[in-house]
C-alpha positions in Angstrom: -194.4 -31.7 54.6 -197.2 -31.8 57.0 -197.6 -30.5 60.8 -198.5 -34.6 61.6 -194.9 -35.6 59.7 -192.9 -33.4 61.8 -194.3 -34.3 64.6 -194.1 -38.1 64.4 -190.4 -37.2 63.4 -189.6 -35.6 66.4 -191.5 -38.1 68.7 -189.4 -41.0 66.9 -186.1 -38.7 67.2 -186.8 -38.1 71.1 -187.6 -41.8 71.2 -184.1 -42.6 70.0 -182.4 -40.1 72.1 -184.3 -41.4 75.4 -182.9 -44.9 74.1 -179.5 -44.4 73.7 -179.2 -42.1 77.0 -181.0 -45.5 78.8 -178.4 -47.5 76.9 -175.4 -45.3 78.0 -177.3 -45.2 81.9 -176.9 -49.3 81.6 -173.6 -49.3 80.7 -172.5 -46.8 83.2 -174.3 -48.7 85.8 -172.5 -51.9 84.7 -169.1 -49.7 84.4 -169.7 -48.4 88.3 -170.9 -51.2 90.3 -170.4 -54.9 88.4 -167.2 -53.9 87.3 -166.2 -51.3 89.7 -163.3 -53.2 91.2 -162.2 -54.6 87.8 -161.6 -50.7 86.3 -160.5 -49.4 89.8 -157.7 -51.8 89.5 -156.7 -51.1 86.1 -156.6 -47.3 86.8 -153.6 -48.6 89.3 -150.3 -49.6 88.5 -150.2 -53.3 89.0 -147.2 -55.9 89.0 -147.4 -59.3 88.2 -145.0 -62.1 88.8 -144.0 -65.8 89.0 -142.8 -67.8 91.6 -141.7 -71.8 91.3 -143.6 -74.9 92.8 -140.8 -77.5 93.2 -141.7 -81.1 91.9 -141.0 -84.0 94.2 -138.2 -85.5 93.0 -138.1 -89.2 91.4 -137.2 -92.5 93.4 -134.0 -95.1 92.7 -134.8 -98.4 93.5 -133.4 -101.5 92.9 -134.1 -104.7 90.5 -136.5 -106.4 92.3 -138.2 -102.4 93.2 -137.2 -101.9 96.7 -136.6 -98.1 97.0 -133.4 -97.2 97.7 -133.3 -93.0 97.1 -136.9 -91.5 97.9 -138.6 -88.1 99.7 -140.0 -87.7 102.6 -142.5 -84.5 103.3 -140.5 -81.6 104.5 -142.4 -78.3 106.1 -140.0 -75.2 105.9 -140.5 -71.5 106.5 -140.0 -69.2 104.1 -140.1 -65.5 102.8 -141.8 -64.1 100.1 -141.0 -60.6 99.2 -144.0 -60.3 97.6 -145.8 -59.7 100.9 -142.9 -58.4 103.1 -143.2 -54.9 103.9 -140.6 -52.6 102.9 -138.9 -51.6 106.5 -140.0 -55.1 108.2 -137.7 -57.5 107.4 -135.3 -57.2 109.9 -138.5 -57.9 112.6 -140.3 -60.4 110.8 -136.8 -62.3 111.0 -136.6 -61.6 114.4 -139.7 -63.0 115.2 -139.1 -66.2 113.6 -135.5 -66.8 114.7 -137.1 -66.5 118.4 -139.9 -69.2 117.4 -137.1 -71.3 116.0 -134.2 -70.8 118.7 -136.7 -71.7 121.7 -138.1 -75.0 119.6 -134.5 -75.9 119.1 -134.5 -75.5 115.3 -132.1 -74.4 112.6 -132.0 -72.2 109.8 -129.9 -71.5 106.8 -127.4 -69.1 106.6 -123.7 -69.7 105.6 -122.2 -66.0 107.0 -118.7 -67.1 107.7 -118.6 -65.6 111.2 -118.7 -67.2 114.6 -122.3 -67.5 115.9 -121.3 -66.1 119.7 -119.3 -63.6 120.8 -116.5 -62.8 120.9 -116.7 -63.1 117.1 -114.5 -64.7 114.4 -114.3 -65.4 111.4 -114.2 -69.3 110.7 -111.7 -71.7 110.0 -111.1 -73.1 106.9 -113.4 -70.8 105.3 -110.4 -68.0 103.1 -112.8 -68.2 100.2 -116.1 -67.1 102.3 -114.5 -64.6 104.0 -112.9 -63.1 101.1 -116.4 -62.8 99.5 -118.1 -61.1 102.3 -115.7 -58.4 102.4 -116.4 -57.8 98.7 -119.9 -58.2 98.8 -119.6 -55.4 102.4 -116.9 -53.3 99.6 -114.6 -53.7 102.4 -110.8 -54.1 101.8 -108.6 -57.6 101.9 -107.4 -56.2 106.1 -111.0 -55.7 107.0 -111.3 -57.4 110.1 -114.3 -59.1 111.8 -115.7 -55.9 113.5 -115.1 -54.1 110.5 -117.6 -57.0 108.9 -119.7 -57.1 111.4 -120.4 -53.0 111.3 -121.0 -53.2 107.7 -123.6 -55.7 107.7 -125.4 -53.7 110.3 -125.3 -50.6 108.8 -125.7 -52.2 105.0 -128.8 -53.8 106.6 -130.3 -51.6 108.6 -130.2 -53.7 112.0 -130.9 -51.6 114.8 -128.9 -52.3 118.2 -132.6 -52.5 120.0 -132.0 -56.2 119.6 -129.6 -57.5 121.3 -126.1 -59.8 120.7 -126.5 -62.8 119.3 -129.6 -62.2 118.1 -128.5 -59.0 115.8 -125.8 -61.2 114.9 -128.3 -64.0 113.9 -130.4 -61.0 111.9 -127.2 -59.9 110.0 -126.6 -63.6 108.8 -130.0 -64.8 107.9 -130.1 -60.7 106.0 -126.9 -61.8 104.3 -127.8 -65.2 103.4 -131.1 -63.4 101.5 -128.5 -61.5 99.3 -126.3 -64.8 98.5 -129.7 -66.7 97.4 -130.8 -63.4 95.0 -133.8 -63.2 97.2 -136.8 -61.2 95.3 -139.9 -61.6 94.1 -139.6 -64.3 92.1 -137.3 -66.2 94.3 -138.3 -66.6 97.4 -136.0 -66.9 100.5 -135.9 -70.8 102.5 -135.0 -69.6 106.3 -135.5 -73.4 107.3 -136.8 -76.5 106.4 -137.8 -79.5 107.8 -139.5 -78.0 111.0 -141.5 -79.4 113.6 -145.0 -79.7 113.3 -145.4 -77.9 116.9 -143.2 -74.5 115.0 -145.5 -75.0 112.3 -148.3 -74.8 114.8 -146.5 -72.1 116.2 -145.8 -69.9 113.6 -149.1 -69.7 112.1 -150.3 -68.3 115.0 -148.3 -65.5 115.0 -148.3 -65.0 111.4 -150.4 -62.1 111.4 -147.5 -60.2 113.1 -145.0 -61.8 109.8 -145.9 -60.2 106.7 -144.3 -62.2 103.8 -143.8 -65.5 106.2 -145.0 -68.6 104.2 -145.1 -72.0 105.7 -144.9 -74.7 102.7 -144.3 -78.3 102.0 -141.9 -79.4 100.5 -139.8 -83.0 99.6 -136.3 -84.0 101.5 -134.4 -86.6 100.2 -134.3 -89.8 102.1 -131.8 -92.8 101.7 -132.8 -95.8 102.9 -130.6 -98.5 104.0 -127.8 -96.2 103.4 -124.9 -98.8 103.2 -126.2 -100.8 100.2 -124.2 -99.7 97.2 -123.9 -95.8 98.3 -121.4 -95.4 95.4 -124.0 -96.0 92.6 -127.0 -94.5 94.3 -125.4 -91.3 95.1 -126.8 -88.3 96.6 -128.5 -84.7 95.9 -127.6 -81.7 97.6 -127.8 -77.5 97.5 -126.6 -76.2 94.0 -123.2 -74.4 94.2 -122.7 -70.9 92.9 -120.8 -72.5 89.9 -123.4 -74.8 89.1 -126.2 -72.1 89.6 -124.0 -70.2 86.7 -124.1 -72.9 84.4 -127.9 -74.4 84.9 -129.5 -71.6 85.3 -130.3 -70.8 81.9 -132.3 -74.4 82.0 -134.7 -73.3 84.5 -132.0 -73.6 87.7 -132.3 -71.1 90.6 -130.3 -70.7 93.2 -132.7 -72.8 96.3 -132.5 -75.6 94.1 -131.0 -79.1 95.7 -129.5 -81.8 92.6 -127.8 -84.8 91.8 -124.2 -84.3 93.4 -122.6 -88.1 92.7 -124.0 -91.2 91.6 -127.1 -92.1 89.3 -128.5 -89.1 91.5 -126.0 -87.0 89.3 -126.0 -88.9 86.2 -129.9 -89.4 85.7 -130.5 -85.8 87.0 -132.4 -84.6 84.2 -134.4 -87.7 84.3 -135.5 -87.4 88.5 -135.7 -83.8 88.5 -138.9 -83.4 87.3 -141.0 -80.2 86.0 -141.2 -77.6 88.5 -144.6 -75.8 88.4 -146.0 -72.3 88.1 -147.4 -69.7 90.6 -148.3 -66.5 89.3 -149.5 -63.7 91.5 -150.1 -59.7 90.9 -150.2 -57.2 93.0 -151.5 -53.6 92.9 -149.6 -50.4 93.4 -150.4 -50.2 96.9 -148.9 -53.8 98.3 -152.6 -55.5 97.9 -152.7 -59.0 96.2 -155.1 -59.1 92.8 -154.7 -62.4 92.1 -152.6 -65.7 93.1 -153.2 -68.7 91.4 -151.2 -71.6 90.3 -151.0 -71.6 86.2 -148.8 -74.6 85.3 -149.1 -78.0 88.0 -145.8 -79.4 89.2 -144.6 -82.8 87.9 -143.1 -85.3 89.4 -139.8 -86.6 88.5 -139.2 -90.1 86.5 -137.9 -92.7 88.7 -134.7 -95.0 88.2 -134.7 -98.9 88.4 -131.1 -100.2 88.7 -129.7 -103.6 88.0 -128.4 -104.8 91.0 -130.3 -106.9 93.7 -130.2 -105.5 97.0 -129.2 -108.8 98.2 -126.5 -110.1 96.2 -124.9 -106.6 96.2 -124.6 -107.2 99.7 -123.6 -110.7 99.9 -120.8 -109.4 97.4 -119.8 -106.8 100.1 -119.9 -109.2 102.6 -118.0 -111.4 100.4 -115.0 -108.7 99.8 -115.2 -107.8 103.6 -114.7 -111.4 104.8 -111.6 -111.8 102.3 -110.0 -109.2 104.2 -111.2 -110.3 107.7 -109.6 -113.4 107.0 -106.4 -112.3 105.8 -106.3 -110.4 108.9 -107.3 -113.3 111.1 -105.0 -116.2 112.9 -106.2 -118.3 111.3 -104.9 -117.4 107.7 -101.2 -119.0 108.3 -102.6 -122.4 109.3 -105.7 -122.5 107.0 -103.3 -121.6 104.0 -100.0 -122.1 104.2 -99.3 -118.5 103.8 -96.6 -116.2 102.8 -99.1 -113.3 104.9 -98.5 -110.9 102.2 -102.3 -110.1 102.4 -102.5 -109.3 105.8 -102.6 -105.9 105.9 -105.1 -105.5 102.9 -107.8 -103.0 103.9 -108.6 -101.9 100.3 -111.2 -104.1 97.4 -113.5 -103.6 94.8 -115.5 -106.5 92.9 -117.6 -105.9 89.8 -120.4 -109.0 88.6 -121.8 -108.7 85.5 -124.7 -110.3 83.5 -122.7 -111.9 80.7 -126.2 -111.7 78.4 -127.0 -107.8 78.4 -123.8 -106.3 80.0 -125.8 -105.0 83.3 -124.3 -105.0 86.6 -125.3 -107.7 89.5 -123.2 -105.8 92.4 -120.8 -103.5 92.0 -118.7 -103.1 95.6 -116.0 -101.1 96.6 -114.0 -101.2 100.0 -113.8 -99.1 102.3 -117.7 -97.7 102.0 -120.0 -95.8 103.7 -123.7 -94.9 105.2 -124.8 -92.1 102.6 -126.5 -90.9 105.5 -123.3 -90.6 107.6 -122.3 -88.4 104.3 -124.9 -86.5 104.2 -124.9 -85.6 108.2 -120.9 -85.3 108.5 -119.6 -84.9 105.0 -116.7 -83.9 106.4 -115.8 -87.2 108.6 -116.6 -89.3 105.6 -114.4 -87.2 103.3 -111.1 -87.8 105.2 -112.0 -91.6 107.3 -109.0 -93.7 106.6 -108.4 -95.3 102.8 -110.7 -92.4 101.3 -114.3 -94.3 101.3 -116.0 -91.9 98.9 -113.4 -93.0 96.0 -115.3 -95.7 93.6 -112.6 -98.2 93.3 -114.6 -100.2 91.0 -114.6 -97.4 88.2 -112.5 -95.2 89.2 -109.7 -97.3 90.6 -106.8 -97.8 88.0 -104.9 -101.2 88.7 -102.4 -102.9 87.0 -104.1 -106.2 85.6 -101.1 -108.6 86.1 -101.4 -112.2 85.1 -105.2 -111.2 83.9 -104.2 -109.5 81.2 -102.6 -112.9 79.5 -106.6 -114.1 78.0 -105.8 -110.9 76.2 -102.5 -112.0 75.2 -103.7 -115.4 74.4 -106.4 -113.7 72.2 -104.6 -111.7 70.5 -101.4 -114.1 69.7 -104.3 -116.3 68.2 -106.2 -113.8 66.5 -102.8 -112.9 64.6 -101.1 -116.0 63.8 -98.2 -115.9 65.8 -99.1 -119.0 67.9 -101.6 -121.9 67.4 -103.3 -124.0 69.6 -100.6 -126.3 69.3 -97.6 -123.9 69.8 -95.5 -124.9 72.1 -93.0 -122.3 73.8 -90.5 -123.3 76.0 -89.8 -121.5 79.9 -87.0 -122.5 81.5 -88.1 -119.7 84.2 -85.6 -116.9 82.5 -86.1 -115.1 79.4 -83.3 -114.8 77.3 -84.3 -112.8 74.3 -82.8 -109.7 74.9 -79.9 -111.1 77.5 -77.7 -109.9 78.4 -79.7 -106.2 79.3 -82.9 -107.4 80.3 -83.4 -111.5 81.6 -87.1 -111.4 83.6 -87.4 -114.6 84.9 -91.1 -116.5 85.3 -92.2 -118.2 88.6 -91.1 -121.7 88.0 -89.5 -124.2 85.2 -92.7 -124.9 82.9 -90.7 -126.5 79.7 -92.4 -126.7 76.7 -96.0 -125.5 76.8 -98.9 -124.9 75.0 -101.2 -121.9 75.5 -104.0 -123.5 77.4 -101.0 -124.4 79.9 -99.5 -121.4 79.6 -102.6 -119.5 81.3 -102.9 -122.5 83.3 -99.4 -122.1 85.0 -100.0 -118.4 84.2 -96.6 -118.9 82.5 -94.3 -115.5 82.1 -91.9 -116.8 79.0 -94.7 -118.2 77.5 -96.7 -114.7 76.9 -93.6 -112.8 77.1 -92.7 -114.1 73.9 -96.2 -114.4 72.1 -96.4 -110.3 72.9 -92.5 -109.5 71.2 -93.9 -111.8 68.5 -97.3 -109.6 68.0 -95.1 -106.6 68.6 -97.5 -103.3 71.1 -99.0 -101.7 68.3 -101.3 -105.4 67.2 -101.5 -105.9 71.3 -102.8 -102.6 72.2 -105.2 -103.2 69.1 -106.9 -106.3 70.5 -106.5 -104.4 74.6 -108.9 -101.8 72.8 -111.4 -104.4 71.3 -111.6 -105.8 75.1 -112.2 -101.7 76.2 -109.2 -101.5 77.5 -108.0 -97.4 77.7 -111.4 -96.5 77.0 -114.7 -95.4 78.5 -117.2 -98.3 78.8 -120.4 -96.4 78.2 -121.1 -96.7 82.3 -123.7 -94.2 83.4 -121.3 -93.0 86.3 -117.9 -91.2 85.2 -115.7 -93.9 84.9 -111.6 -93.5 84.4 -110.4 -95.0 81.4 -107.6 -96.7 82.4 -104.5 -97.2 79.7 -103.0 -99.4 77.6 -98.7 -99.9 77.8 -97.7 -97.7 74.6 -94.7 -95.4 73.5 -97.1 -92.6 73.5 -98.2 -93.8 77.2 -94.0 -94.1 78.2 -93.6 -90.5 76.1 -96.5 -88.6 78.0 -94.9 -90.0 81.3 -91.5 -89.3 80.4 -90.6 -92.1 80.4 -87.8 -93.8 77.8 -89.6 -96.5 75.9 -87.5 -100.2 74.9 -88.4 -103.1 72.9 -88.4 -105.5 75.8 -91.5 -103.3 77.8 -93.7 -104.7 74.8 -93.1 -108.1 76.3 -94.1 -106.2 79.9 -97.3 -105.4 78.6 -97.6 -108.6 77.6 -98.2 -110.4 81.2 -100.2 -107.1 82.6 -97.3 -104.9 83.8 -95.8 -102.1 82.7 -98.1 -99.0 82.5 -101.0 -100.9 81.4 -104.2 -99.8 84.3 -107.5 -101.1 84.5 -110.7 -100.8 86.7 -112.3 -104.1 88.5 -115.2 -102.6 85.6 -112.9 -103.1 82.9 -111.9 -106.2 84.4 -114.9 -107.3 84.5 -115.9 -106.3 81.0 -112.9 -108.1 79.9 -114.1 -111.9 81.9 -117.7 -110.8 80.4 -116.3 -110.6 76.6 -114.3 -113.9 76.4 -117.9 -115.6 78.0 -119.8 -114.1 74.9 -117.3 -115.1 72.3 -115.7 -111.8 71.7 -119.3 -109.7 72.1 -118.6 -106.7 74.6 -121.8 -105.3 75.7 -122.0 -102.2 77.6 -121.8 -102.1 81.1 -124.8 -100.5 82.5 -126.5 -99.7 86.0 -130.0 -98.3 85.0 -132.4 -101.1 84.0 -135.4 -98.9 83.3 -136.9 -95.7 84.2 -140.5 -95.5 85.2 -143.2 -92.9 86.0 -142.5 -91.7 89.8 -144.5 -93.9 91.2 -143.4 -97.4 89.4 -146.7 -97.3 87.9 -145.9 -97.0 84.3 -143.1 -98.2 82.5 -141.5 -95.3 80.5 -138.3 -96.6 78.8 -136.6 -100.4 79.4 -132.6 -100.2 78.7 -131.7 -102.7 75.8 -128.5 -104.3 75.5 -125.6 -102.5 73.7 -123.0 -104.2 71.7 -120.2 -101.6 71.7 -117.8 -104.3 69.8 -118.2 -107.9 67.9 -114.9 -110.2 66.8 -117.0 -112.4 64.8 -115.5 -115.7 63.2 -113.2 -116.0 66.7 -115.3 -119.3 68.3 -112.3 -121.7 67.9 -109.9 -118.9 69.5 -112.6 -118.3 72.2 -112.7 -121.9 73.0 -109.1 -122.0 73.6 -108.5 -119.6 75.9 -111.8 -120.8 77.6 -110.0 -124.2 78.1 -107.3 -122.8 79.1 -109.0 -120.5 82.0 -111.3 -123.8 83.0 -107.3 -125.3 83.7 -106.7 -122.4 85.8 -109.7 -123.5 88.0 -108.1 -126.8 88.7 -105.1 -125.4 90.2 -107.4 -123.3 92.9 -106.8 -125.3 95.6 -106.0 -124.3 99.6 -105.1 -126.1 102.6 -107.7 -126.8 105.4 -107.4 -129.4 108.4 -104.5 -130.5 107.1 -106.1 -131.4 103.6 -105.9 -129.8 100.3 -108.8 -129.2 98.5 -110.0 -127.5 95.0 -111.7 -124.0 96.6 -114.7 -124.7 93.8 -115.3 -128.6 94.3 -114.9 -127.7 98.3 -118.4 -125.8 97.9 -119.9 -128.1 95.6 -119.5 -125.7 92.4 -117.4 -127.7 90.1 -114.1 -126.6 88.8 -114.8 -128.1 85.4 -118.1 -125.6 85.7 -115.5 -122.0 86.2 -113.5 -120.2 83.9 -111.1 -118.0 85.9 -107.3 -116.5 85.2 -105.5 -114.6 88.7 -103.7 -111.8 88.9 -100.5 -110.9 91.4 -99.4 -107.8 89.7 -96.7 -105.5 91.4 -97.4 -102.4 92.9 -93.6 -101.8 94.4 -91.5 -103.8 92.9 -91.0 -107.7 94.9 -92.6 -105.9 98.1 -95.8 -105.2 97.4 -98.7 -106.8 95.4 -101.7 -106.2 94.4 -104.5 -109.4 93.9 -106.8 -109.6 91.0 -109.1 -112.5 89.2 -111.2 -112.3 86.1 -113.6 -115.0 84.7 -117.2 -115.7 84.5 -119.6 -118.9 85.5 -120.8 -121.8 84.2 -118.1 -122.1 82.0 -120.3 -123.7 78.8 -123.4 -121.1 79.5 -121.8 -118.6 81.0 -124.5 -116.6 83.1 -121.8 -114.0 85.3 -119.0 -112.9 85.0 -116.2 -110.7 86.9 -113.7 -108.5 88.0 -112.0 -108.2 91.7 -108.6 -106.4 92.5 -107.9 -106.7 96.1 -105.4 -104.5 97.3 -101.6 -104.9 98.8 -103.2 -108.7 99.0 -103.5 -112.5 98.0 -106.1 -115.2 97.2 -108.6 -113.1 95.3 -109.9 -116.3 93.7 -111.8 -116.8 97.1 -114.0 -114.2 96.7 -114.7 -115.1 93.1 -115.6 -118.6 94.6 -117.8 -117.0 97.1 -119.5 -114.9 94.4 -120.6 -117.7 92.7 -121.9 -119.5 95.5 -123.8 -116.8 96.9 -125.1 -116.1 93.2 -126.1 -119.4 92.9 -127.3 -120.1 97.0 -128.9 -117.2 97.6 -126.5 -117.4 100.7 -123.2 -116.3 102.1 -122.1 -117.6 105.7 -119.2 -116.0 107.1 -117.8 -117.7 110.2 -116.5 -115.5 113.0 -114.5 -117.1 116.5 -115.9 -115.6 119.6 -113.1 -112.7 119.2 -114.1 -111.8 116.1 -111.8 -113.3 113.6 -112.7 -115.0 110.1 -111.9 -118.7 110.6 -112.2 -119.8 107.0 -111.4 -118.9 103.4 -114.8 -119.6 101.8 -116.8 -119.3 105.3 -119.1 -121.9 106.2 -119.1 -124.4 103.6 -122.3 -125.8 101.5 -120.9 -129.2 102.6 -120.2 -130.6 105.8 -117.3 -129.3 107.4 -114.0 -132.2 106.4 -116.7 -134.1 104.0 -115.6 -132.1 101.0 -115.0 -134.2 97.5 
């Protein structure tokens, strides 16, 4: 090999070498400065985490979209542990309990101790207390010092601050430990602040480590009063319910559907909460903090009811009971006043085509936001407001009941059409044991007059004919003793039976068939059911389900998501000519609704230009004690040939129910309802102002 050869060798071999050292320089370079903070970081421990960004929660409105249940923008103050100090909580709380105590705020905590010296431990509150002591690993004869010390010393709070405010320290500290406060759950000290402590807070934030002001949603219910039952409300999870969610994504600040659609559709207005992930280093420093997933918005609810009409309908059921409380109800009816201490109604009005509800009312009610600012007063006003009479009110259907009777005695062949069955006002069958008399001598009659003189003997003895077992049958068909479907937890109600009579210990006879048969006995129903019942004779023997949601859109009613179709939950096909029977004989029932005015008697439908050919109605007086108190029901529906409504009202210890179903269809029909009041305040007439003049009715 030549001297040349080696040389060029070594010069190429140099070459590389001076390359790949430049190379490495590069990299090194590149390592040190452009990516310097990157490695430095990594040669760190580092922790990263996620926090939730709530998602504003969908609206309820009603049919023709006025919002009922919406949110309003809510600023609260919060800590993240994340950025608290280790050492500083106590005085970051302190500084923000000043901020809030001299703006007048509030904040959460739920410590069940008296705010102010000398302290206590709160009424009503065994359960709480109990807790702390556990949670403090104190023993059941601790007493309220004993607390007290223990949260002090478990938490660290110094005496340098002064009484109240160490005691405020302790139960804001405390209230940290109940929410599971940590990094990924971050602590709510109080919402809805002022824009002025906002203000205010910022500008000392620098001396709050881990304060974060954010913006959240509150739920707002606008006008409150219309149909607070249904709408429902939203309010903090309990500990229970934290339990049970929280494996679908629950934590413990979360606020959800407590009653109503707001509890039903819950999964539907909640929305998907987003994502916030941030990472910190080993020495307390943030790395990163971005949001990774976007919050969205819950779906919102369209009901069925109008506004309007559920209000007229309220009105409606109000006025009824104003009335039978006035002066004016001995003179204006010839009364027996054994409605005149009513105080308690519900009416249901349903759309006889698709089974939704028009108005759905129940007396006594409430503001929701009354509820919502003093649960407590709401919870125990007189009459129990917050019970939903009109699902969850079980009532003995009385004379009602019979269109089931009728139905069923057709269906199976024990009368026709042209049966006749013969009351001489006492029933004789099983004499001498058991003689129930009815309310007058009928003689012999056919079914249609049989619901027209809502005629005991008559459907005593077509229900011993059918025997319980073929009536309870056809009761189910109707939904009678079962759950209608209804988006709201509904009772089922029951159906007379031996099983019923066994459960209640009670001995069953042969002769409480025929009790079953008029609507006594243990037979209960809802003004829903009742309802249902008036809505499936209209259709022919097709039971739709009863529903409250109409649709549900995107949160803004921008986009239709999902319209709710009709549901036929049952169909007795082939029954027309038995449908048209009963039909006739509930259009009879109509002719008898008459009342006395001026002196004058008048048909209640004719008086405000409906028509009693045009209603199909059957009453109700069934007992709630026996021959001393009574209850006042009415089922039927409107027109009578193309039935558009129909429904269900059971007025308690009370009479004359049929006036509010006249009522309903005027105002359904009007638009209007015109209640007349003296200048003392009493209801003057039945039906309110008339659509006629006053004395000029047919």
């Amino acid at each position: 090999m030549s001297k040349f050869s080696n040389i060029l060798r070594s010069a190429i071999l140099a070459a590389l070498v001076i390359a790949a050292s430049f190379l490495c320089g590069l990299r090194l370079l590149e390592i040190q400065i452009a990516d310097g903070g990157k490695y430095l970081a990594m040669t760190q421990s580092s922790h990263t985490f996620t926090q939730p960004i709530e998602a504003a929660r969908g609206k309820i409105a009603d049919s023709t979209g006025k919002i009922l249940n919406t949110n309003e923008l809510n600023c609260s103050v919060n800590l993240q542990k994340s950025y608290l100090e280790a050492g500083t909580e106590n005085e970051v709380i302190y500084r923000i309990l000043t901020v809030l105590i001299k703006n007048g705020e509030e904040w959460n905590e739920s410590l069940p101790i008296t705010r102010t010296q000398p302290y206590q431990f709160e009424k009503d509150r065994e359960n709480a207390v109990d807790s702390l002591k556990i949670r403090m690993k104190l023993g059941v004869y601790a007493t309220v010092e004993n607390c007290m010390n223990a949260l002090y010393e478990t938490y660290d709070i110094s005496d340098k601050y002064e009484e109240p405010m160490r005691r405020y320290i302790a139960g804001v500290r405390y209230e940290m430990s109940l929410k599971d406060f940590s990094t990924e759950n971050k602590f709510e000290l109080a919402s809805g602040i002022s824009s002025d402590t906002v203000l205010e807070l910022k500008e000392l934030s620098s001396l709050m480590s881990g304060m974060e002001i954010s913006e959240g949603w509150n739920r707002l219910y606008l006008d409150g009063t219309t149909a607070p039952h249904i709408r429902g409300t939203v309010g903090a999870i309990s500990a229970e319910k934290y339990a049970e969610l929280k494996s679908s994504g629950y934590n413990m600040n979360d606020i959800i559907g407590t009653s109503g659609i707001e509890l039903a559709l819950e999964s539907t207005l909640r929305g998907e909460r987003g994502v916030r992930e941030i990472t910190r280093n080993s020495d307390g420093m943030k790395v990163s903090d971005e949001i990774i997933q976007e919050p969205q918005s819950g779906n919102s609810v369209m009901l069925t009811i109008d506004s309007k009409f559920q209000n007229m309908v309220e009105q409606i059921v109000q006025y009824q009971m104003d009335f039978l409380h006035s002066p004016y109800y001995t003179t204006a009816m010839d009364a027996t006043l054994r409605g005149n201490q009513t105080e308690v109604g519900s009416a249901v009005v349903l759309n006889v085509k698709d089974g939704s509800v028009l108005a759905m009312v129940t007396l006594p009610s409430y503001d929701i936001n009354d509820l919502v600012e003093n649960y407590g007063a709401v919870l125990n006003a007189k009459n129990s407001p917050l019970l939903n009479r009109a699902i969850n009110g079980e009532y003995r259907p009385g004379s009602t009941f019979k269109t089931i009777t009728a139905t069923a005695g057709l269906a199976e062949g024990v009368i026709t059409p042209s049966t006749t069955i013969t009351c001489n006002q006492v029933y004789t069958y099983y004499a001498p044991s058991f003689t129930p008399k009815c309310t007058g001598y009928h003689g012999a009659i056919t079914v249609q007059y049989g619901l027209k003189h809502s005629c005991n003997i008559f459907f005593y003895e077509t229900a011993r004919r059918m025997g319980i077992d073929r009536l309870a049958y056809w009761a189910s068909r109707f939904g009678v003793g079962q759950d209608l479907g209804f988006e709201i937890p509904m009772s089922t109600g029951r159906m007379t039976s031996p099983e019923i009579f066994d459960k209640l210990g009670l001995e069953w006879n042969a002769s409480d068939t025929i009790q079953a048969g008029i609507g006594q006995s243990e037979t209960l129903l809802t003004p829903l059911h009742l309802a249902t019942q008036a809505m499936t004779i209209a259709n022919n023997g097709v039971r739709y389900r009863p529903h409250v949601v109409k649709a549900i859109y995107n949160y803004d009613f921008t986009e239709l998501i999902e319209e709710i179709q009709p549901e036929i939950l049952d169909e007795m096909t082939g029954m027309d000519d038995i449908f048209a029977e009963v039909k006739a004989g509930m259009k009879r029932v109509s002719e008898n609704a008459n009342f006395l005015l001026d002196g004058g008697w008048y048909n209640i439908y004719d008086y405000k230009g409906i028509g009693k050919e045009n209603v199909c109605t059957k009453t109700g007086t069934p007992e709630v004690i026996a021959m001393t108190r009574f209850n006042s029901t009415i089922v039927g529906f409107y027109p009578a040939d193309d039935p558009e409504i129909a429904f269900g009202v059971c007025m308690e210890n009370s009479e004359y129910s049929r006036h509010i179903a006249c009522n309903i269809i005027s105002a359904y029909v009007t638009g209007e309802f015109n209640p007349v009041y003296d200048e003392d305040g009493n209801a003057m007439y039945p039906l309110g102002e008339s659509n006629k003049a006053k004395g000029n009715a047919d």
